[in-house]
SEPALUM-406279 format. One record per atom (N, C-alpha, C): residue in one letter; atom name; x, y, z. Coordinates in steps of 0.1 Angstrom, whole numbers, padded with zeros to 4 digits. Example, Ala and Ser with C-alpha at 12.3 -4.5 7.8 and 13.67 -1.06 7.14 Angstrom:
BEGIN
mifi = A mimi = N u = 0132 v = -0057 w = 0078
mifi = A mimi = CA u = 0123 v = -0045 w = 0078
mifi = A mimi = C u = 0132 v = -0033 w = 0078
mifi = S mimi = N u = 0128 v = -0022 w = 0071
mifi = S mimi = CA u = 0137 v = -0011 w = 0071
mifi = S mimi = C u = 0129 v = 0000 w = 0079
! end
This chain:
BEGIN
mifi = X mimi = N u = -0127 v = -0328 w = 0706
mifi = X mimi = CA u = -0134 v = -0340 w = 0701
mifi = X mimi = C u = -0138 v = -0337 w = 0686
mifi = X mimi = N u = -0136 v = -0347 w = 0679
mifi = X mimi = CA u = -0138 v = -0346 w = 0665
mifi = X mimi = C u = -0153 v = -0351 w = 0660
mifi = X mimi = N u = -0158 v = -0342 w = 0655
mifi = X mimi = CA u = -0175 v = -0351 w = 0646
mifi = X mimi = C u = -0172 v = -0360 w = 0639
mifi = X mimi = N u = -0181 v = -0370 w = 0642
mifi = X mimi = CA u = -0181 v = -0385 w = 0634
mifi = X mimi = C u = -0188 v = -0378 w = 0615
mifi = X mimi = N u = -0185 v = -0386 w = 0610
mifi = X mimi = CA u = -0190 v = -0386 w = 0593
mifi = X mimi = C u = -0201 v = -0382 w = 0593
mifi = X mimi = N u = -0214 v = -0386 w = 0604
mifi = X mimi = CA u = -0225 v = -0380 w = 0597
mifi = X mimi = C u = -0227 v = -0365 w = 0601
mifi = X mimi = N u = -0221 v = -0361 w = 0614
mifi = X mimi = CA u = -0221 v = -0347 w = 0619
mifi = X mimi = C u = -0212 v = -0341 w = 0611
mifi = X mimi = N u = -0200 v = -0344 w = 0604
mifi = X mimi = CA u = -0191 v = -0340 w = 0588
mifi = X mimi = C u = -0203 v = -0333 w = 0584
mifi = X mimi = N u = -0210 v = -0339 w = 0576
mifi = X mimi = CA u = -0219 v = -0346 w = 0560
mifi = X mimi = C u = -0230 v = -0332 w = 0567
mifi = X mimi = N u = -0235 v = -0332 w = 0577
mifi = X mimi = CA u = -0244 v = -0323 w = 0578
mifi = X mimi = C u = -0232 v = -0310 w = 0581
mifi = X mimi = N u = -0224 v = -0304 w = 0588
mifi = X mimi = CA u = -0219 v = -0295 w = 0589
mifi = X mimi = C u = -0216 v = -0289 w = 0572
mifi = X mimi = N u = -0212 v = -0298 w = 0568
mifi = X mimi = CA u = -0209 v = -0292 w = 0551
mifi = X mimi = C u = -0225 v = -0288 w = 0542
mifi = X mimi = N u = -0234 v = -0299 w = 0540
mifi = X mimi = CA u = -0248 v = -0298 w = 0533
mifi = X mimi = C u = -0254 v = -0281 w = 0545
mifi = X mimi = N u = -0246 v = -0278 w = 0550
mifi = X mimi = CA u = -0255 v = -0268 w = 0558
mifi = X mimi = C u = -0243 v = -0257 w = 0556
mifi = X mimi = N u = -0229 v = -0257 w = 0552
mifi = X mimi = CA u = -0221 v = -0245 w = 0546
mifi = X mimi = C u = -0226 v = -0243 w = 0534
mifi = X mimi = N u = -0231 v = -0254 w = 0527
mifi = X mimi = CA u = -0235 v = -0254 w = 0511
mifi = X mimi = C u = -0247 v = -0248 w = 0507
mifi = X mimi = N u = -0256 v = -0247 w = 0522
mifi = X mimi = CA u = -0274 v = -0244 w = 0518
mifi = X mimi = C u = -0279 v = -0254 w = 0514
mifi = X mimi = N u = -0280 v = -0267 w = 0517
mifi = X mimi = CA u = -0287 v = -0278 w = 0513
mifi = X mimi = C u = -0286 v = -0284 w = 0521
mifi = X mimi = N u = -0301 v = -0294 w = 0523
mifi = X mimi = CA u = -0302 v = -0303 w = 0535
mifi = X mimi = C u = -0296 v = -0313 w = 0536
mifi = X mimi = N u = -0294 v = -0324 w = 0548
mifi = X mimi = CA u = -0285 v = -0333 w = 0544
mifi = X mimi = C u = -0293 v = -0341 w = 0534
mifi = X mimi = N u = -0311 v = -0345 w = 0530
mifi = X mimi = CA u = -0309 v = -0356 w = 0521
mifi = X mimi = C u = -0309 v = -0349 w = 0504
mifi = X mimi = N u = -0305 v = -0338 w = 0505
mifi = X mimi = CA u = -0305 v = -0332 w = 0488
mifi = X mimi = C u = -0289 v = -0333 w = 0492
mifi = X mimi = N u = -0276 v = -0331 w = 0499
mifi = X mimi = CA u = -0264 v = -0338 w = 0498
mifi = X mimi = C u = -0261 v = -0350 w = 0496
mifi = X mimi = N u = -0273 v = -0355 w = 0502
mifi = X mimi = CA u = -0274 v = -0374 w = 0500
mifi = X mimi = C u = -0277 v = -0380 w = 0485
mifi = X mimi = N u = -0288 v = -0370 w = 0481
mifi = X mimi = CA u = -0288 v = -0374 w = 0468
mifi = X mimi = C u = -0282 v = -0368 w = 0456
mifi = X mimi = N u = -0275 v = -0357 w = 0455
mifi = X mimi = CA u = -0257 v = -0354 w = 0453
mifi = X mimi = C u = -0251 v = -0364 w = 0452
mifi = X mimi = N u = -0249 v = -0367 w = 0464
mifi = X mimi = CA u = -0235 v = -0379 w = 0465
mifi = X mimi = C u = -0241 v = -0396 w = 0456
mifi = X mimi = N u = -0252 v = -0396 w = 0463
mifi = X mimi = CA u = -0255 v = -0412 w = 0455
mifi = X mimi = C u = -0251 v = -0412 w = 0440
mifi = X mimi = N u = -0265 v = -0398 w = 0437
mifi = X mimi = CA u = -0263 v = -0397 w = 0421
mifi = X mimi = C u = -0249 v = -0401 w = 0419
mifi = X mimi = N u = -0242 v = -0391 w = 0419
mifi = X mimi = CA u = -0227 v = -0388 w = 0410
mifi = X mimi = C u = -0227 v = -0388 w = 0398
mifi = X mimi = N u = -0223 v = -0392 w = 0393
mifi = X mimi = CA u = -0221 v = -0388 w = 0379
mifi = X mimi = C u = -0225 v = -0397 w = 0369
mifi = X mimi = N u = -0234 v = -0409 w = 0379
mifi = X mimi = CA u = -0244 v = -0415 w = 0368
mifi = X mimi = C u = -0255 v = -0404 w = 0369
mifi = X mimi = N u = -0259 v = -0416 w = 0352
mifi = X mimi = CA u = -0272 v = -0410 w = 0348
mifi = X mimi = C u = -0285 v = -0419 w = 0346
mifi = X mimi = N u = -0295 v = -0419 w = 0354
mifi = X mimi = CA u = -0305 v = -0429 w = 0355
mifi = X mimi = C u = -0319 v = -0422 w = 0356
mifi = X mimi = N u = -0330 v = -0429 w = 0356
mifi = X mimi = CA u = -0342 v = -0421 w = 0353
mifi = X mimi = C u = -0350 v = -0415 w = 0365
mifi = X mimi = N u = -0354 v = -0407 w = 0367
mifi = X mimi = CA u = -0357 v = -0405 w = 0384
mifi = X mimi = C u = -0362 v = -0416 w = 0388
mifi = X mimi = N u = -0378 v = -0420 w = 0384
mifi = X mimi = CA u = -0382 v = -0432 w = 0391
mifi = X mimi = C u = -0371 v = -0443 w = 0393
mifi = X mimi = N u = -0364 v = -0446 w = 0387
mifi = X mimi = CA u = -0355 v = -0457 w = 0393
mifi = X mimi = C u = -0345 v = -0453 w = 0403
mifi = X mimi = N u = -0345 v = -0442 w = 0405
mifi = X mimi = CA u = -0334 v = -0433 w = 0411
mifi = X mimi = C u = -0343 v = -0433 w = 0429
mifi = X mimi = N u = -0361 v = -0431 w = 0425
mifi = X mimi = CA u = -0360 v = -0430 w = 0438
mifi = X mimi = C u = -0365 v = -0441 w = 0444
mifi = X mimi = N u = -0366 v = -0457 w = 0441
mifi = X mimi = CA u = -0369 v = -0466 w = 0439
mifi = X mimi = C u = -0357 v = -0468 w = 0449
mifi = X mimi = N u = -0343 v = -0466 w = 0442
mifi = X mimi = CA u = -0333 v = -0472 w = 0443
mifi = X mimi = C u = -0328 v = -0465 w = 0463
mifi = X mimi = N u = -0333 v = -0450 w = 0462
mifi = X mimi = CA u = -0326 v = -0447 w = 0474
mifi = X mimi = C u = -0340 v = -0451 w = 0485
mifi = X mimi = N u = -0351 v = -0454 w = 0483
mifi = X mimi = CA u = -0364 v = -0457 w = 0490
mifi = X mimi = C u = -0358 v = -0471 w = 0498
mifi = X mimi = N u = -0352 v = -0476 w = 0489
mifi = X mimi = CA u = -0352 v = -0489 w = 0493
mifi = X mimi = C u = -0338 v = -0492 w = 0502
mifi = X mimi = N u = -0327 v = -0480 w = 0498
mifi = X mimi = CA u = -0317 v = -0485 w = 0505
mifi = X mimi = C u = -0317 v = -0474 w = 0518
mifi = X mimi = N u = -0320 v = -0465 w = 0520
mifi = X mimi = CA u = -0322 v = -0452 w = 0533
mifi = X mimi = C u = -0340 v = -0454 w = 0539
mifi = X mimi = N u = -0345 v = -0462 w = 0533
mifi = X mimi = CA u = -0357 v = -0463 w = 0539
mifi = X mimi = C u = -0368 v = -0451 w = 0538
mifi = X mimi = N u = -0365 v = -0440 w = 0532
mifi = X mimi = CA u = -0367 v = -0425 w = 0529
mifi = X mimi = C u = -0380 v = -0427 w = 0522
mifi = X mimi = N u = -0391 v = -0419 w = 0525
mifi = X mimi = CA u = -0404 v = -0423 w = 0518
mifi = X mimi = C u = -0401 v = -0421 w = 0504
mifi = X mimi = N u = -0410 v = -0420 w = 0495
mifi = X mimi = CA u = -0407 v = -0414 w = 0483
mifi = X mimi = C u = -0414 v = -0405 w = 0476
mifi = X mimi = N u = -0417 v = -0395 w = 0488
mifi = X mimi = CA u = -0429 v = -0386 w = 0487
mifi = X mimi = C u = -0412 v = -0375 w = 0491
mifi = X mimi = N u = -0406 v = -0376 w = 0498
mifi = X mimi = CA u = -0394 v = -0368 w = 0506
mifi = X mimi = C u = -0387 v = -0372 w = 0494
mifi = X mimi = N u = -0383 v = -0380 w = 0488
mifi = X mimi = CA u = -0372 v = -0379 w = 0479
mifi = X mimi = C u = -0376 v = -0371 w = 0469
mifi = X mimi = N u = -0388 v = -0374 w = 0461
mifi = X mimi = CA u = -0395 v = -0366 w = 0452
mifi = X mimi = C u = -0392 v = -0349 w = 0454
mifi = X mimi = N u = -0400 v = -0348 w = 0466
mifi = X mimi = CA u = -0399 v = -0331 w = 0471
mifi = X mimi = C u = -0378 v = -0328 w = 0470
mifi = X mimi = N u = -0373 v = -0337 w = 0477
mifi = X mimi = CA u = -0358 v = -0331 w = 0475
mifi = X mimi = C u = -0353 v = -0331 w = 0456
mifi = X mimi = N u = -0355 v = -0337 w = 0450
mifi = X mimi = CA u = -0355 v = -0338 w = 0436
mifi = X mimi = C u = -0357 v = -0326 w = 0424
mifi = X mimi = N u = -0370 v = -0326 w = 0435
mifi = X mimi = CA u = -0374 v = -0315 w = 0425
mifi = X mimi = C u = -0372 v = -0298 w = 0434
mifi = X mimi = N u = -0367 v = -0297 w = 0446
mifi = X mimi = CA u = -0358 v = -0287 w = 0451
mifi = X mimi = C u = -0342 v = -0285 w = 0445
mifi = X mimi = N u = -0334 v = -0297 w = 0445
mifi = X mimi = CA u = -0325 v = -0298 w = 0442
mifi = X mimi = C u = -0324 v = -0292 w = 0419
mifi = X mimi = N u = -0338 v = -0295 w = 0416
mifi = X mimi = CA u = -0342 v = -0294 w = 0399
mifi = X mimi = C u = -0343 v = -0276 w = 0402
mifi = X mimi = N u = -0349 v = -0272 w = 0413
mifi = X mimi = CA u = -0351 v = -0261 w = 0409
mifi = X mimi = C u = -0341 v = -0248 w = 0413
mifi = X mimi = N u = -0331 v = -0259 w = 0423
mifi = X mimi = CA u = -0318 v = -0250 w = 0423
mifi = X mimi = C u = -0309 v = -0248 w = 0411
mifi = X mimi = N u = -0314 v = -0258 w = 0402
mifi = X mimi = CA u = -0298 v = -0256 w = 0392
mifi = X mimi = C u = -0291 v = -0270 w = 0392
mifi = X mimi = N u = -0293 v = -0276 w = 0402
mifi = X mimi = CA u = -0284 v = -0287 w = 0405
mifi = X mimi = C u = -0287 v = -0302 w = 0399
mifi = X mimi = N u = -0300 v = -0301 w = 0394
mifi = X mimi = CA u = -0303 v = -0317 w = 0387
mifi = X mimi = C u = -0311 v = -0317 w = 0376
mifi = X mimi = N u = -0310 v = -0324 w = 0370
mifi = X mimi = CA u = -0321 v = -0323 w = 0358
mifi = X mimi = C u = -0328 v = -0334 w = 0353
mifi = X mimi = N u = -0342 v = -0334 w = 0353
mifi = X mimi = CA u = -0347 v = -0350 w = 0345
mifi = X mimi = C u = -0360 v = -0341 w = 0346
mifi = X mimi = N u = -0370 v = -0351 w = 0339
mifi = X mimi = CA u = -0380 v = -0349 w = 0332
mifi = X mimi = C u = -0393 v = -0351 w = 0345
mifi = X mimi = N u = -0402 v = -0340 w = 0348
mifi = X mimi = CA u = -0414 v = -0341 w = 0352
mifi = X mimi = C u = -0425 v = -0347 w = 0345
mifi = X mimi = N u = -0434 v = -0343 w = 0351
mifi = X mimi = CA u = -0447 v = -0350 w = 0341
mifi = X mimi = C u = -0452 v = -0346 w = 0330
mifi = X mimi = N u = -0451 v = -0343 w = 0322
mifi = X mimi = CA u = -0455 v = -0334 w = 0309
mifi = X mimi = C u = -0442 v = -0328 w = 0307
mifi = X mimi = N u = -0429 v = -0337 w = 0309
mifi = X mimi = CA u = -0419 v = -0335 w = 0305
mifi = X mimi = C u = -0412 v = -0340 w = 0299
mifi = X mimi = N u = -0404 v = -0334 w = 0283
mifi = X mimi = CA u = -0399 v = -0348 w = 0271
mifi = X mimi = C u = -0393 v = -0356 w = 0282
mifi = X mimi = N u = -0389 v = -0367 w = 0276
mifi = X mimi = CA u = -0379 v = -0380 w = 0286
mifi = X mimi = C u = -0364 v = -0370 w = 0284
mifi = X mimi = N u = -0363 v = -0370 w = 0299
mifi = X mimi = CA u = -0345 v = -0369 w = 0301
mifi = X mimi = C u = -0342 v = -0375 w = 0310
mifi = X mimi = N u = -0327 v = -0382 w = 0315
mifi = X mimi = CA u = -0322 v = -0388 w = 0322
mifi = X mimi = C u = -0318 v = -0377 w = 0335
mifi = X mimi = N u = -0322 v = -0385 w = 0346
mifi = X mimi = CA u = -0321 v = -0379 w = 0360
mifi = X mimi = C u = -0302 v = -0377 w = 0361
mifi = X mimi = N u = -0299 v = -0368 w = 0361
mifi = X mimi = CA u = -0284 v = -0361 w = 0357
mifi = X mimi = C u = -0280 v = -0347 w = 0365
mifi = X mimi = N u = -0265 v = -0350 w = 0374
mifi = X mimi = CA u = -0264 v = -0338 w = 0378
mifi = X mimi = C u = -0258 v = -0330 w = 0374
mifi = X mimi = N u = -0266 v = -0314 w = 0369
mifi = X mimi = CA u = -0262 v = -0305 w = 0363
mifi = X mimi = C u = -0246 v = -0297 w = 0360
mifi = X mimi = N u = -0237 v = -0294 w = 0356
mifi = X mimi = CA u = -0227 v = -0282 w = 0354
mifi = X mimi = C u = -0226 v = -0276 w = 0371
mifi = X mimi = N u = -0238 v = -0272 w = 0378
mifi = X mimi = CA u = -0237 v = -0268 w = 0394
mifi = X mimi = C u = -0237 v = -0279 w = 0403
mifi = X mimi = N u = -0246 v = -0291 w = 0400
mifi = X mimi = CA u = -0243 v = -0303 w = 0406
mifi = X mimi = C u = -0235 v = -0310 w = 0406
mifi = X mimi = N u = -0226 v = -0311 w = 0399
mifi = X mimi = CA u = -0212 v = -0313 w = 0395
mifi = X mimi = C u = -0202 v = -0310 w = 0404
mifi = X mimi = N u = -0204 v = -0294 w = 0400
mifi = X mimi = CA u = -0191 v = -0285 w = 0412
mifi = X mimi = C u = -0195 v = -0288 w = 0427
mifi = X mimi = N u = -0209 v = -0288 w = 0423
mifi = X mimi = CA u = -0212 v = -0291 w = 0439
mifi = X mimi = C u = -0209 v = -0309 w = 0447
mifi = X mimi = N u = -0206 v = -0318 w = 0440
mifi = X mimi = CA u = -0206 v = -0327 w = 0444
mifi = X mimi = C u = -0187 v = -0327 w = 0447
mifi = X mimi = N u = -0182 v = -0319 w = 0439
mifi = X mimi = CA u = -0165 v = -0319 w = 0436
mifi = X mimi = C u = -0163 v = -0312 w = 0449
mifi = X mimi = N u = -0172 v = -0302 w = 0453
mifi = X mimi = CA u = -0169 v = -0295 w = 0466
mifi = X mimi = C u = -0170 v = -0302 w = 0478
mifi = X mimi = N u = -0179 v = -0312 w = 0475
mifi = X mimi = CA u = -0184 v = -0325 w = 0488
mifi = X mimi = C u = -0174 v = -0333 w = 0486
mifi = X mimi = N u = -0170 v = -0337 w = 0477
mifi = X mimi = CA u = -0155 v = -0348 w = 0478
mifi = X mimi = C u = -0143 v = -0342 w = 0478
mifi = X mimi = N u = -0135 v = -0330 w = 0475
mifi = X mimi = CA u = -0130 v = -0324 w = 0485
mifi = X mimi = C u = -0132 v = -0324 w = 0498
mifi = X mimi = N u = -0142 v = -0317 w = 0504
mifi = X mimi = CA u = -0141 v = -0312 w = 0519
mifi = X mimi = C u = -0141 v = -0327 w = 0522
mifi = X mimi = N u = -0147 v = -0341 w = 0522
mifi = X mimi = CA u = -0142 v = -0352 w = 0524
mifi = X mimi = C u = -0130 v = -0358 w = 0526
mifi = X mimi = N u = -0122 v = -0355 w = 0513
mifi = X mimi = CA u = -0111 v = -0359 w = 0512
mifi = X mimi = C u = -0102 v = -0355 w = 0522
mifi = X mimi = N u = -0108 v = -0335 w = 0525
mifi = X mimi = CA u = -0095 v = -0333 w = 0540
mifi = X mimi = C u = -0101 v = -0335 w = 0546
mifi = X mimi = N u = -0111 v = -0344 w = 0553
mifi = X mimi = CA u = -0112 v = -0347 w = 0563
mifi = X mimi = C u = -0106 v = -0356 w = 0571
mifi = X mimi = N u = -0111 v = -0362 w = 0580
mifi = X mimi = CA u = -0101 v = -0372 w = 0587
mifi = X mimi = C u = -0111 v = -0392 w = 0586
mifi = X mimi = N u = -0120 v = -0383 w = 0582
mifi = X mimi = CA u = -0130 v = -0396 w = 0578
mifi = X mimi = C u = -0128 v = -0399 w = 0563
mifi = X mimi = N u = -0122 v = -0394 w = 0553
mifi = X mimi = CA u = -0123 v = -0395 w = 0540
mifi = X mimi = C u = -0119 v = -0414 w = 0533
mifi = X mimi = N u = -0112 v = -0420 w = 0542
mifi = X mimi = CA u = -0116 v = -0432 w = 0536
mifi = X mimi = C u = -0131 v = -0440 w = 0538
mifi = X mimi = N u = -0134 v = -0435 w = 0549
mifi = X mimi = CA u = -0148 v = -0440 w = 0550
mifi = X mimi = C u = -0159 v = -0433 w = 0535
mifi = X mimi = N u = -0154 v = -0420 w = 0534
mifi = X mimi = CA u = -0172 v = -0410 w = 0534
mifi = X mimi = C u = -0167 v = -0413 w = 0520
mifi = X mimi = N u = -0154 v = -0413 w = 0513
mifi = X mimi = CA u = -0152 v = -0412 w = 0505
mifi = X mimi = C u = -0158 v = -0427 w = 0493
mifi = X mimi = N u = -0155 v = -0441 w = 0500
mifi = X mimi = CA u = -0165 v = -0451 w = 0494
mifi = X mimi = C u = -0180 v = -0447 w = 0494
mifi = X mimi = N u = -0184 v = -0439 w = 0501
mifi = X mimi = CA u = -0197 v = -0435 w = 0498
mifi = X mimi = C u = -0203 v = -0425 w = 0486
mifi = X mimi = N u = -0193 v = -0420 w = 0480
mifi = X mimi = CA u = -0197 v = -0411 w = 0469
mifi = X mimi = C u = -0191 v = -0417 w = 0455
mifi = X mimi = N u = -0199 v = -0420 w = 0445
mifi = X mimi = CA u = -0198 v = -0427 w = 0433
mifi = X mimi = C u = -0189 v = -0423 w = 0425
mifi = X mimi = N u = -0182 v = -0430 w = 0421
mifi = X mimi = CA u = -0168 v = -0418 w = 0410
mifi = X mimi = C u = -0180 v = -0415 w = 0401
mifi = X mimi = N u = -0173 v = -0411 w = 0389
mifi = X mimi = CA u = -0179 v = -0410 w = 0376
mifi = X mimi = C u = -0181 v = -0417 w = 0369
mifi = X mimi = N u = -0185 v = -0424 w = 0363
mifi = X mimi = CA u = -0193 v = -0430 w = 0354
mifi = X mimi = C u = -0196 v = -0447 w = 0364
mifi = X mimi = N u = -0192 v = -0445 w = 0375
mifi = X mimi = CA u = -0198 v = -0459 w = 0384
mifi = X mimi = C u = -0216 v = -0455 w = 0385
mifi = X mimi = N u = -0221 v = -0466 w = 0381
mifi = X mimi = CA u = -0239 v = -0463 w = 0388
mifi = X mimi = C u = -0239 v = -0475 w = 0406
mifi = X mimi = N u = -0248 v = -0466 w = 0411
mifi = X mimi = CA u = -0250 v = -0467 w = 0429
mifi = X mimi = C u = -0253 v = -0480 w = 0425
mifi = X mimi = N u = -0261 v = -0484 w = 0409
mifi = X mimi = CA u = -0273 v = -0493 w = 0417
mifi = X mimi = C u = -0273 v = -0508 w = 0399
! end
């Protein structure tokens, strides 16, 4: 028997060392670039995810290397995934792609320069 897409999505966020919602917000991001608050505005509203949990994954995800934007007493920068967030999102649309769910999982991750929102 084969795992459905969300049992995928966690088997890989857990080869990677990352939970599934710092994969989640990986994949939404992509390779736009938008300001956090509207970033966690945007997934609060569509995952239903407090925004106290997206915050904490954001700034886990900031302090692995993988995202970058501006804290509080921080110049303005756009919420952007890093040089490692990158590879790492290329490594999540690969392992997608060979999967056997890849037309499904694969509308779910943003090309490049598409914004989620």
């Amino acid at each position: 028997m084969h795992a459905g897409p969300y049992e995928y999505s966690r088997a890989h966020a857990k080869a990677l060392g990352i939970s599934d919602k710092s994969m989640l917000i990986i994949s939404e991001l992509g390779y736009t670039e938008t300001t956090a608050s509207n970033f966690v505005e945007y997934l609060s509203g569509k995952y239903g995810m407090s925004k106290s949990t997206i915050w904490y994954n954001l700034k886990k995800l900031k302090r692995s290397g993988m995202l970058d934007f501006a804290e509080k007493n921080e110049e303005y920068k756009l919420l952007s995934l890093t040089r490692k967030g990158k590879e790492e999102l290329r490594q999540l649309m690969l392992a997608v792609r060979n999967s056997k769910y890849s037309a499904t999982l694969m509308l779910q991750i943003p090309r490049e320069g598409a914004a989620p929102f």
